[in-house]
mmCIF entry with sequence, helices, sheets and N, C-alpha, C, O atoms, coordinates in Angstrom:
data_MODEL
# 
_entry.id   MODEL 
# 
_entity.id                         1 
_entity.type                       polymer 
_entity.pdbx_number_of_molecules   1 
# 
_entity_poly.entity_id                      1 
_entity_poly.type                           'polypeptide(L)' 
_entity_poly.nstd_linkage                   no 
_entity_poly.nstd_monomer                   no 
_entity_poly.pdbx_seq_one_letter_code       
;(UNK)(UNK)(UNK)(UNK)(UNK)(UNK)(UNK)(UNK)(UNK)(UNK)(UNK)(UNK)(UNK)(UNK)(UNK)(UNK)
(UNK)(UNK)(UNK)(UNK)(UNK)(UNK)(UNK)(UNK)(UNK)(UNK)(UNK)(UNK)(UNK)(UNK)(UNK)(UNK)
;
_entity_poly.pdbx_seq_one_letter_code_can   XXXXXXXXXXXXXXXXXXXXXXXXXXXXXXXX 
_entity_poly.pdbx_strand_id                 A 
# 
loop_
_entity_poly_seq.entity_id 
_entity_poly_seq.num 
_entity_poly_seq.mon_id 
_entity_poly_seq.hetero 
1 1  UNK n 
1 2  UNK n 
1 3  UNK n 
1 4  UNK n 
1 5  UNK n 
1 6  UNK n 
1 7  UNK n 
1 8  UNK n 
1 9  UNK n 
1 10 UNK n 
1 11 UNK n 
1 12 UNK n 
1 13 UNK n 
1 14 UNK n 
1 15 UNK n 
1 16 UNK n 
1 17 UNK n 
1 18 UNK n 
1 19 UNK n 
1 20 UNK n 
1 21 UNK n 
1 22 UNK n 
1 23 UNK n 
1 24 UNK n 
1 25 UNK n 
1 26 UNK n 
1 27 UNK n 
1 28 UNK n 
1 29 UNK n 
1 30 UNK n 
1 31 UNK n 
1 32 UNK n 
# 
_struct_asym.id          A 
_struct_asym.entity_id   1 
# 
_struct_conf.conf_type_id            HELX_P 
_struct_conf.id                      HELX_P1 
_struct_conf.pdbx_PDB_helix_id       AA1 
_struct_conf.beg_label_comp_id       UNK 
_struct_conf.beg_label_asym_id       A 
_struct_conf.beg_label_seq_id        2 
_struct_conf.pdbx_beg_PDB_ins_code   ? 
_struct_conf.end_label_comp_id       UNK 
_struct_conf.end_label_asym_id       A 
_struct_conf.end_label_seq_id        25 
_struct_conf.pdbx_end_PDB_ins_code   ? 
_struct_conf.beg_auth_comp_id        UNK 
_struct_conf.beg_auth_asym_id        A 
_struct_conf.beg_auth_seq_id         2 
_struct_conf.end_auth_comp_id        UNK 
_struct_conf.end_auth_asym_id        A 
_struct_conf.end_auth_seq_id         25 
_struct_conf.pdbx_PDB_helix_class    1 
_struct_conf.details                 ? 
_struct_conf.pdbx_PDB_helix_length   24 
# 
_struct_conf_type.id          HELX_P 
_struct_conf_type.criteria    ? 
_struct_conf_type.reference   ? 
# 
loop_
_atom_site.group_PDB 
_atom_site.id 
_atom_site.type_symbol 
_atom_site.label_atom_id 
_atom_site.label_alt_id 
_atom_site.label_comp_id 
_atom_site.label_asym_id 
_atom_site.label_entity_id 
_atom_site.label_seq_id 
_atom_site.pdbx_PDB_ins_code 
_atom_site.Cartn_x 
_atom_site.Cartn_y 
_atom_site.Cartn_z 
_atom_site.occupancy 
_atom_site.B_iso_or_equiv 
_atom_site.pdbx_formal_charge 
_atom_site.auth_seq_id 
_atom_site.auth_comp_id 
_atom_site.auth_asym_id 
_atom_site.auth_atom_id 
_atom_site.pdbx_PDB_model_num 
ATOM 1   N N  . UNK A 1 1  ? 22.002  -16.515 8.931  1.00 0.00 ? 1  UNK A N  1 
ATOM 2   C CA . UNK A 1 1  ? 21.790  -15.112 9.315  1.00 0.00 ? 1  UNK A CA 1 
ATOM 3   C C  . UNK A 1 1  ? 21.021  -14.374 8.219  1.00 0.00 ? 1  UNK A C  1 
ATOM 4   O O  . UNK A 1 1  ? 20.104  -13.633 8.574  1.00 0.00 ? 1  UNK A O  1 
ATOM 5   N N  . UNK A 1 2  ? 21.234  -14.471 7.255  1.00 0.00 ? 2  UNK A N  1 
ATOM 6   C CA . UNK A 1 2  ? 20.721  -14.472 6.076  1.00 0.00 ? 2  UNK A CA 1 
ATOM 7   C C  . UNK A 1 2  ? 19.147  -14.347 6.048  1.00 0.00 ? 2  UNK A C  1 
ATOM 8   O O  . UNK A 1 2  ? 18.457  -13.327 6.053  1.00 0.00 ? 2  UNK A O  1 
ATOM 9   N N  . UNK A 1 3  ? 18.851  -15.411 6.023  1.00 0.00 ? 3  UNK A N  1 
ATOM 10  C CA . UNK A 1 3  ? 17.550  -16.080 6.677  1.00 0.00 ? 3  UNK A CA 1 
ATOM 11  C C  . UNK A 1 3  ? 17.050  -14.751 7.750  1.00 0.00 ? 3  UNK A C  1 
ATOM 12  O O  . UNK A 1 3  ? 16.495  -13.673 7.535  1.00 0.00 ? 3  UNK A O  1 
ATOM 13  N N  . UNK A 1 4  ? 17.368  -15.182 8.528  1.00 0.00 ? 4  UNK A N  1 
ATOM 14  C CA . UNK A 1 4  ? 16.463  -14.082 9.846  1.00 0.00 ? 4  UNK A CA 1 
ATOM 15  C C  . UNK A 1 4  ? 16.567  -12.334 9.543  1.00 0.00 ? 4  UNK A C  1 
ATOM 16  O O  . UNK A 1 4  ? 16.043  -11.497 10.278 1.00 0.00 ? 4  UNK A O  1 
ATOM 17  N N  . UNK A 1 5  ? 17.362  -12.019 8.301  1.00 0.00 ? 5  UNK A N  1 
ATOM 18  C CA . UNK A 1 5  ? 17.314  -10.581 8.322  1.00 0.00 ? 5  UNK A CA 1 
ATOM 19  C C  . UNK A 1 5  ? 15.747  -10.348 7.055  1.00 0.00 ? 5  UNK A C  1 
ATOM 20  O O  . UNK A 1 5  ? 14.955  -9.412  6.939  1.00 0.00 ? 5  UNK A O  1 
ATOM 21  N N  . UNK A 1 6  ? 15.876  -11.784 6.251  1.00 0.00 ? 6  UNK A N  1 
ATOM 22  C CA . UNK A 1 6  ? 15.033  -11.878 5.321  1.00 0.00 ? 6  UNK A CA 1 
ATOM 23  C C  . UNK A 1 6  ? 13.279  -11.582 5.974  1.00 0.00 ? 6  UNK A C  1 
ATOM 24  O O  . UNK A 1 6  ? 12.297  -11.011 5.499  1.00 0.00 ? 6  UNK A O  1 
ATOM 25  N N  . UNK A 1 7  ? 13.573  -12.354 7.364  1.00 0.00 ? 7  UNK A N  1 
ATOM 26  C CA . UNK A 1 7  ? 12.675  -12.703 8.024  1.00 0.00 ? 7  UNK A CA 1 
ATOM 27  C C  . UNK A 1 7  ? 11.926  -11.355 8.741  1.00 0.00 ? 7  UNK A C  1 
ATOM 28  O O  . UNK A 1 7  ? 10.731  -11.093 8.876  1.00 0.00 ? 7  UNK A O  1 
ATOM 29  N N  . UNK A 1 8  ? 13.306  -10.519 9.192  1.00 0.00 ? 8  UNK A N  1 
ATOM 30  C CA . UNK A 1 8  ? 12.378  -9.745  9.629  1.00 0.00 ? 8  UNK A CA 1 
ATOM 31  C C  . UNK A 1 8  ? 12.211  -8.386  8.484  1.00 0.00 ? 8  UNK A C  1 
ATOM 32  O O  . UNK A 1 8  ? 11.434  -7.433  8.545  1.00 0.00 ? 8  UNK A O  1 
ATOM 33  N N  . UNK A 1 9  ? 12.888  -8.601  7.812  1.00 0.00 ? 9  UNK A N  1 
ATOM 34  C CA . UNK A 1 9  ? 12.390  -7.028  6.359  1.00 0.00 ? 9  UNK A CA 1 
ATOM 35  C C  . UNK A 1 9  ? 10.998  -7.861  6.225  1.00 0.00 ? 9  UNK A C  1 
ATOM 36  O O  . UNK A 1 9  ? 10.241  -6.980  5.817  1.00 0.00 ? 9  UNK A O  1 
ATOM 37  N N  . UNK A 1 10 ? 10.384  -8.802  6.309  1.00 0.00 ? 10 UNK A N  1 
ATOM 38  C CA . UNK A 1 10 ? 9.628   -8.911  5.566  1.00 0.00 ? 10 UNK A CA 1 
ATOM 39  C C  . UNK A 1 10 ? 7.986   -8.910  6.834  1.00 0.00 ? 10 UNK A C  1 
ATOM 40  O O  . UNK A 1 10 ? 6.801   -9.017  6.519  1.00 0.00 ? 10 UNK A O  1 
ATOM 41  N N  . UNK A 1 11 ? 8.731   -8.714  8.511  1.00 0.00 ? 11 UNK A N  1 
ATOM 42  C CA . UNK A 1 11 ? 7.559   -8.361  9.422  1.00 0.00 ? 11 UNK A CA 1 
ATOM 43  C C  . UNK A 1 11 ? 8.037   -6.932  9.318  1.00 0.00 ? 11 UNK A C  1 
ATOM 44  O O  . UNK A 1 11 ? 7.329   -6.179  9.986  1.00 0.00 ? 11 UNK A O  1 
ATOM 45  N N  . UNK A 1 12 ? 8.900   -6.409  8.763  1.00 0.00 ? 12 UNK A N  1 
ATOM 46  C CA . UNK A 1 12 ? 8.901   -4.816  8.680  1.00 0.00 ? 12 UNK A CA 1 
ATOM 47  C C  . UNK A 1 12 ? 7.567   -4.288  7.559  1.00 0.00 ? 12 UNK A C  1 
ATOM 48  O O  . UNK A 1 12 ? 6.541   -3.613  7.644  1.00 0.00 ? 12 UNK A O  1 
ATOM 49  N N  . UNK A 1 13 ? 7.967   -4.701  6.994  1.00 0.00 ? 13 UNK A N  1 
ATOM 50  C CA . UNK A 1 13 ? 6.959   -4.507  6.108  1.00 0.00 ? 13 UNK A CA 1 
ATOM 51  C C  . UNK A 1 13 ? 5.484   -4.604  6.679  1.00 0.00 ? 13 UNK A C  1 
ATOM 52  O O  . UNK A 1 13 ? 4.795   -3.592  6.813  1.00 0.00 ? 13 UNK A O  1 
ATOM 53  N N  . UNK A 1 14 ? 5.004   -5.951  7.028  1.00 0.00 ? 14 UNK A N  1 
ATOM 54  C CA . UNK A 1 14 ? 3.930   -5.821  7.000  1.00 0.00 ? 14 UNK A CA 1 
ATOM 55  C C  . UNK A 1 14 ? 3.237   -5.129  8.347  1.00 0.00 ? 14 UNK A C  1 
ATOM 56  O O  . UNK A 1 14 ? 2.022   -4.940  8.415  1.00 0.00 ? 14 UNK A O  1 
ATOM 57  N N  . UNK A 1 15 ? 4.354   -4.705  9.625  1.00 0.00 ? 15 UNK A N  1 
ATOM 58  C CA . UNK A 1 15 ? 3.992   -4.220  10.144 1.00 0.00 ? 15 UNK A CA 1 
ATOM 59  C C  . UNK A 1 15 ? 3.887   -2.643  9.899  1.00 0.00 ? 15 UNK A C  1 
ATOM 60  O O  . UNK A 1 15 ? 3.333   -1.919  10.725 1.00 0.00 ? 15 UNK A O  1 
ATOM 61  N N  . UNK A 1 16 ? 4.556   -2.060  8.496  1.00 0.00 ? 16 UNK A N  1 
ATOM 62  C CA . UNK A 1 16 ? 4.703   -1.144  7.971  1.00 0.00 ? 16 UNK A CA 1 
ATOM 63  C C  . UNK A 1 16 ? 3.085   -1.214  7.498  1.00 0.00 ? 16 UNK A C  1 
ATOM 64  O O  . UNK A 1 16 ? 2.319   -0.628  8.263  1.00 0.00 ? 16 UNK A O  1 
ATOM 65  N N  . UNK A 1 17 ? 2.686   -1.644  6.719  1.00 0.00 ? 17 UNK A N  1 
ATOM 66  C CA . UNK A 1 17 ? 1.290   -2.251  6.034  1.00 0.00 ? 17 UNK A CA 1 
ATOM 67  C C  . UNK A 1 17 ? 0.356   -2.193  7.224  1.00 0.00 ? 17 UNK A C  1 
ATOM 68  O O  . UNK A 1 17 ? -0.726  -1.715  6.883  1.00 0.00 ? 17 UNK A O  1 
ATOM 69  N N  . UNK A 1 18 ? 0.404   -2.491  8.396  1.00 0.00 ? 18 UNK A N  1 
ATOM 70  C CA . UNK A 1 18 ? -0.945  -2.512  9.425  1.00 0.00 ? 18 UNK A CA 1 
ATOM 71  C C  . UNK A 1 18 ? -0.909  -1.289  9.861  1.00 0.00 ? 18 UNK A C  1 
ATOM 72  O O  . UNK A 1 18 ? -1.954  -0.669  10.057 1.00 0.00 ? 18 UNK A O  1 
ATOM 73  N N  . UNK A 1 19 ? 0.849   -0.512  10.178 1.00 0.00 ? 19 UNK A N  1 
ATOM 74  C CA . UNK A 1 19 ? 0.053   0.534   10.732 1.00 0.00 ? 19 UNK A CA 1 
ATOM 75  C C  . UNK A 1 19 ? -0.528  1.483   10.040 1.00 0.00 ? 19 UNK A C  1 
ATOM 76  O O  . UNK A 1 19 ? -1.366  2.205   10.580 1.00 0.00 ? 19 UNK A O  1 
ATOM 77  N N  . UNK A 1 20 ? -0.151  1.645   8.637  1.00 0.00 ? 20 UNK A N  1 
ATOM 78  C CA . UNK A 1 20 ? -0.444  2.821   7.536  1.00 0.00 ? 20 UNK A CA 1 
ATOM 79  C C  . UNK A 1 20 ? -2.180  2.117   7.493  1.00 0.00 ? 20 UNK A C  1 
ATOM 80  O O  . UNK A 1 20 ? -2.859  3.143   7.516  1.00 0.00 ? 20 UNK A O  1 
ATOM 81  N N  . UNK A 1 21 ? -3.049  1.060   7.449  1.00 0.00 ? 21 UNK A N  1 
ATOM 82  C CA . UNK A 1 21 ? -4.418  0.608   7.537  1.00 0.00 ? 21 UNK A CA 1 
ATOM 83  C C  . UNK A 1 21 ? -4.592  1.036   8.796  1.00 0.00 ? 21 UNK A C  1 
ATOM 84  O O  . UNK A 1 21 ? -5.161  2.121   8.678  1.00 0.00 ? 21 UNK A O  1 
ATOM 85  N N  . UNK A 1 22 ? -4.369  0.723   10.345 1.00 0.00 ? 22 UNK A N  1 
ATOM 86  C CA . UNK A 1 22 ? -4.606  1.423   11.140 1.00 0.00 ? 22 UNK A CA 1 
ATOM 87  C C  . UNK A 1 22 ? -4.907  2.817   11.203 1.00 0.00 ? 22 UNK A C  1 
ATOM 88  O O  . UNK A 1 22 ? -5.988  3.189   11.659 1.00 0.00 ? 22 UNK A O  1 
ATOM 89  N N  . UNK A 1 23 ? -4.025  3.645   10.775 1.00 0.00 ? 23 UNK A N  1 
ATOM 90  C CA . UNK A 1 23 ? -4.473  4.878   10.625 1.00 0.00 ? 23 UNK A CA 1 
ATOM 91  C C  . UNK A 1 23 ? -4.966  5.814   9.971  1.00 0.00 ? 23 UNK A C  1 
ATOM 92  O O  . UNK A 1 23 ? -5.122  7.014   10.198 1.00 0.00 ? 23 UNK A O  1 
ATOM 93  N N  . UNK A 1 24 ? -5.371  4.652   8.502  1.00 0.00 ? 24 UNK A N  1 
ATOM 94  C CA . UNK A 1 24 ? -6.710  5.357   8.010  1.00 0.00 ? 24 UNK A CA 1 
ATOM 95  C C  . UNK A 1 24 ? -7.706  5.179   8.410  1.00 0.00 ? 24 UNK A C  1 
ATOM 96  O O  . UNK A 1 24 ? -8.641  5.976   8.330  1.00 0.00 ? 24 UNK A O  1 
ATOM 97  N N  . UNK A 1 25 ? -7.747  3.607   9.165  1.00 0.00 ? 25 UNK A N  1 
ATOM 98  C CA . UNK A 1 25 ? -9.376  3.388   10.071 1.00 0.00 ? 25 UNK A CA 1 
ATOM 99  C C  . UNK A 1 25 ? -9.237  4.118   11.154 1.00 0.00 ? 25 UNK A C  1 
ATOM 100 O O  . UNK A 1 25 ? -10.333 4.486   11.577 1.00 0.00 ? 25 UNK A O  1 
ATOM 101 N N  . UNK A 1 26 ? -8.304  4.498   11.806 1.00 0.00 ? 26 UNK A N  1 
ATOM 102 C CA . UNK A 1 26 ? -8.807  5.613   13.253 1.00 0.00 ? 26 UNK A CA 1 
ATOM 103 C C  . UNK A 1 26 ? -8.749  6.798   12.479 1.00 0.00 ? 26 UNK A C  1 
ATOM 104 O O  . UNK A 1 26 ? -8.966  7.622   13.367 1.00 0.00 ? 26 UNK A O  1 
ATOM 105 N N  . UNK A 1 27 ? -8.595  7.502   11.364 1.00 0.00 ? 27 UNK A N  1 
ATOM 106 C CA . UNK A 1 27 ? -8.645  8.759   10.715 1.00 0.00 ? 27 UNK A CA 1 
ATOM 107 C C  . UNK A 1 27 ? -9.954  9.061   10.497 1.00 0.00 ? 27 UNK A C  1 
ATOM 108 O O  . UNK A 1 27 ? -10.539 10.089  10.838 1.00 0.00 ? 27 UNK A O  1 
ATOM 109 N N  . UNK A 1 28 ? -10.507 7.862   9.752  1.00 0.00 ? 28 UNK A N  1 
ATOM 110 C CA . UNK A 1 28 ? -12.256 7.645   9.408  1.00 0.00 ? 28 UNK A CA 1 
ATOM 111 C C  . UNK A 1 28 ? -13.083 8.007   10.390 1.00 0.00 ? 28 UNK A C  1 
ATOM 112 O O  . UNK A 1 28 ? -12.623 7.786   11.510 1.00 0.00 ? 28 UNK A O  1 
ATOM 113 N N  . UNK A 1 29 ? -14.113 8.473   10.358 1.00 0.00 ? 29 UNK A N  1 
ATOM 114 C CA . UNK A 1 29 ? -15.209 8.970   11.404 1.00 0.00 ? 29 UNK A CA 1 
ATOM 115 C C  . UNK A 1 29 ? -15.882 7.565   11.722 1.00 0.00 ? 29 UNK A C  1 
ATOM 116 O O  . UNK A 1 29 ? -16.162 6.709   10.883 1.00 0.00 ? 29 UNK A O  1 
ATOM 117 N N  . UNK A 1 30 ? -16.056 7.502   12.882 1.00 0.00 ? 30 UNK A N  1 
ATOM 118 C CA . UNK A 1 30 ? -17.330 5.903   13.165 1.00 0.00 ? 30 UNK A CA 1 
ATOM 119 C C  . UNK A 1 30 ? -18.338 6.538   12.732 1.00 0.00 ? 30 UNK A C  1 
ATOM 120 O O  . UNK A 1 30 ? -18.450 7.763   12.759 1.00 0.00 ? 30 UNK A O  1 
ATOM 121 N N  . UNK A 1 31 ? -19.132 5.768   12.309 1.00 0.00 ? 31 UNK A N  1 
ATOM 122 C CA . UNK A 1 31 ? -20.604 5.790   11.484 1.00 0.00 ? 31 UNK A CA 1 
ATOM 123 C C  . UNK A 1 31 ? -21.539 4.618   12.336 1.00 0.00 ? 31 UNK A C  1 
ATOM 124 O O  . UNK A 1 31 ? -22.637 4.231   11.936 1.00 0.00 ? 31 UNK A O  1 
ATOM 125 N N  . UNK A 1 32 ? -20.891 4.156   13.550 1.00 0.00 ? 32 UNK A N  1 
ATOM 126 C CA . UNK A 1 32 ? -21.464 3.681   14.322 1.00 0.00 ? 32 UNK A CA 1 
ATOM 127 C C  . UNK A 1 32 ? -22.536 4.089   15.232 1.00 0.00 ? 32 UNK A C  1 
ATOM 128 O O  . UNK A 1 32 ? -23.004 3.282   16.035 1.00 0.00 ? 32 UNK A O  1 
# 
């Protein structure tokens, strides 16, 4: 059990990590 709480603090995180990058790239203006 141990294991799987390890497992997911650590997709917390990085899904913590994509969305905070996500929403500086949709914050950014396209220059497209």
């Amino acid at each position: 059990m141990r294991r799987e709480v390890a497992e997911l603090r650590r997709a917390n995180e990085i899904l913590k990590a994509a969305s905070v990058y996500f929403a500086k790239e949709l914050d950014r203006p396209r220059t497209k």
